[in-house]
N, C-alpha and C positions, 0 to 999 in steps of 0.2 A: 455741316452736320456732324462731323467726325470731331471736329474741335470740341464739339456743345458738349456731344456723348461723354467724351473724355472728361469734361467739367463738371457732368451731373455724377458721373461715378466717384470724379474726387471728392464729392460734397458731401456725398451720402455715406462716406467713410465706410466701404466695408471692411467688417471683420470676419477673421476665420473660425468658425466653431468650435467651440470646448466641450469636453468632451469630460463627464464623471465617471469616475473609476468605484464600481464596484467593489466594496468588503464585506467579507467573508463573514456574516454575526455570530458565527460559531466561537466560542472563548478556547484563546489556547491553554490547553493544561497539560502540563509536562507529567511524566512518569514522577518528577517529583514530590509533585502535589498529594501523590499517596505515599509518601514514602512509611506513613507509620501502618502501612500495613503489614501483620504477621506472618504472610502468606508464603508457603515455599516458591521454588522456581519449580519442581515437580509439577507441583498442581498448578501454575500458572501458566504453564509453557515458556515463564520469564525467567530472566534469571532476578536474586531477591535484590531489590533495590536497597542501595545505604539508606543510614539515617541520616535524614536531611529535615530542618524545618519545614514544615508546610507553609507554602505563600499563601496570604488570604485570596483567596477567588476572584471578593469584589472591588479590592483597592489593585491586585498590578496582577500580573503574571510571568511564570517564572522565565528569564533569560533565554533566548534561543540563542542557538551557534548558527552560525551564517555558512551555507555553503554554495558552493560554482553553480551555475546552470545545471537543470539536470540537463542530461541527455537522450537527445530522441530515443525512448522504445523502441524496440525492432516490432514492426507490422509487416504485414504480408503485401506485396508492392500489386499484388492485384485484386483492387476491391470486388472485382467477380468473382476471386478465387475467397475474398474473406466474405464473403457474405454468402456462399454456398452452403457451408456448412451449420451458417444458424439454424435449418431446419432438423437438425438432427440430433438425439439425444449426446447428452454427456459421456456418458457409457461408449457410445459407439465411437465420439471423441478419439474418446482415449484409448479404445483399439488402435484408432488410425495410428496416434501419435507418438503411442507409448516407444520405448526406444530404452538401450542401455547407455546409451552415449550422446553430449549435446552438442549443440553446432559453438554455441561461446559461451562466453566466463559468464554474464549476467545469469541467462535460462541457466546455468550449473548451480548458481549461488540460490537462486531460485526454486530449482528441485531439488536440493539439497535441504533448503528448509521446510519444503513442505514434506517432506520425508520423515525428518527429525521430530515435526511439531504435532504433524495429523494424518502421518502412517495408516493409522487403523481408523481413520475418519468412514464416512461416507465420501463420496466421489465431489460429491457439491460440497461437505465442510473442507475439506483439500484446496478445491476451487478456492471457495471463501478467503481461506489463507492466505493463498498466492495471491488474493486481489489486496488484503491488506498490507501488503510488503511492497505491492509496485504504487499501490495508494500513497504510503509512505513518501515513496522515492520521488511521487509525481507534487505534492503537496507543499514543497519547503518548509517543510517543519523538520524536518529528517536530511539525515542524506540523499546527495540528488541522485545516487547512482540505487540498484538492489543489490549490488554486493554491500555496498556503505551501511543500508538499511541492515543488512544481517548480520554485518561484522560492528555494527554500533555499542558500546559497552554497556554491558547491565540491558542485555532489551530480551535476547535468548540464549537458554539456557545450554543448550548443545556446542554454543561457541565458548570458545576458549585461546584470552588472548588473540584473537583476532581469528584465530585457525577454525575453518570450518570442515569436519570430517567428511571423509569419503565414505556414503553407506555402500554396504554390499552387494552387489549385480545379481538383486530378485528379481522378483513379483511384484513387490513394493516400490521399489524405484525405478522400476520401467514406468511404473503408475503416476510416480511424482514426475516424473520426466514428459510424463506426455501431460498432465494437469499444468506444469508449468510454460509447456510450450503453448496450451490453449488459451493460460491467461496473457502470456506475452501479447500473443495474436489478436487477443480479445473477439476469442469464437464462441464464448459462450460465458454466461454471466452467474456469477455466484449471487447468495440470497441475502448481502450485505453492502447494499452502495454507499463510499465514501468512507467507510469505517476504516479506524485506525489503528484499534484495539482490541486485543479477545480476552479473553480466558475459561477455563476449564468452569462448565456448569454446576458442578458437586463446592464450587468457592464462591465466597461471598466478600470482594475485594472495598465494596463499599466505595467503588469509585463515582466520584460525583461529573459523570460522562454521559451522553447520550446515546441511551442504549438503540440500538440501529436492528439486531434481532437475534436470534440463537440457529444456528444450524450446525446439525451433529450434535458434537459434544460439546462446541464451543458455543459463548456467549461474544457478541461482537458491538463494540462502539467506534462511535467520533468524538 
């Protein structure tokens, strides 16, 4: 009987299952793609992009740079302890969290730019930010790290040469200190999912993006 079995499964040739890999139908478009826009880095929160030809949309798009793996985000190692706090406002959040000082370089590079970019936001356009920065990082399109995504050239305006400033030990950056540690954590969710893009609502950048929604001040795409 053992023999038989053994026979009938050679004949039957199994194979092991294939498996199709999911793509992403969303079109990559680089910051290049607008380059003929007139728009400041003030009003954009960017810094202004060179002149570069536009790639047509529908024949290719433009080059990516290839970077390492990103790296695991730091998440909170007790999902009882991350899912506690979804019941409670944003505001009380960042009570909790607020702080002058960070535990590492990423959450720094992190509240650092949400400082720089949506200071005088509402709590949730802040949030927003921070989500499209680690969006970034997590996406391969960008660099894999948040500090990469911020010190990336021509993306924001407050960098310079790679150097990103130390704001001054407010009110304000307590604020982005704790908005950044809750997007690390992902304790609470901005009004923007998977966006990659913003800009300042008073500009009209004419990007051909998909618009994702507006909170605050900012306008936000993928």
């Amino acid at each position: 009987m053992a023999a038989a079995a053994f026979s009938l499964c050679a004949v039957a040739g199994f194979t092991a299952p294939t498996y199709a890999s999911e793509t992403d139908p969303t079109p990559v478009i680089s910051f290049a793609a607008h380059a003929d826009s007139t728009l400041s880095a003030e009003n954009l929160g960017l810094n202004d992009i060179p002149d570069l030809p536009a790639a047509p949309i529908e024949s290719e798009s433009a080059p990516l740079a290839t970077h390492d793996a990103a790296p695991v985000l730091p998440l909170p190692q007790d999902e009882e302890q991350a899912d506690a706090p979804r019941g409670r406002s944003l505001s009380e959040l960042v009570a909790d969290y607020a702080s002058a000082t960070t535990s590492d370089t990423e959450t720094d590079c992190l509240a650092r730019a949400v400082y720089f970019e949506s200071k005088g936001e509402p709590l949730a356009g802040q949030l927003t930010v921070a989500e499209v920065i680690i969006n970034r990082a997590r996406s391969g399109r960008f660099p894999s790290s948040i500090c990469g995504v911020v010190r990336q050239p021509s993306q924001f305006s407050f960098v310079r040469r790679g150097y990103i400033p130390q704001p001054p030990a407010n009110g304000q950056w307590r604020t982005a200190v704790a908005i950044a540690r809750i997007a690390m954590a992902d304790l609470a969710d901005g009004g923007a999912p998977r966006a990659l893009f913003f800009h300042a609502r008073h500009v009209r950048p004419g990007w051909r993006l998909t618009r994702v929604a507006t909170v605050g001040n900012h306008v936000f795409y993928r």
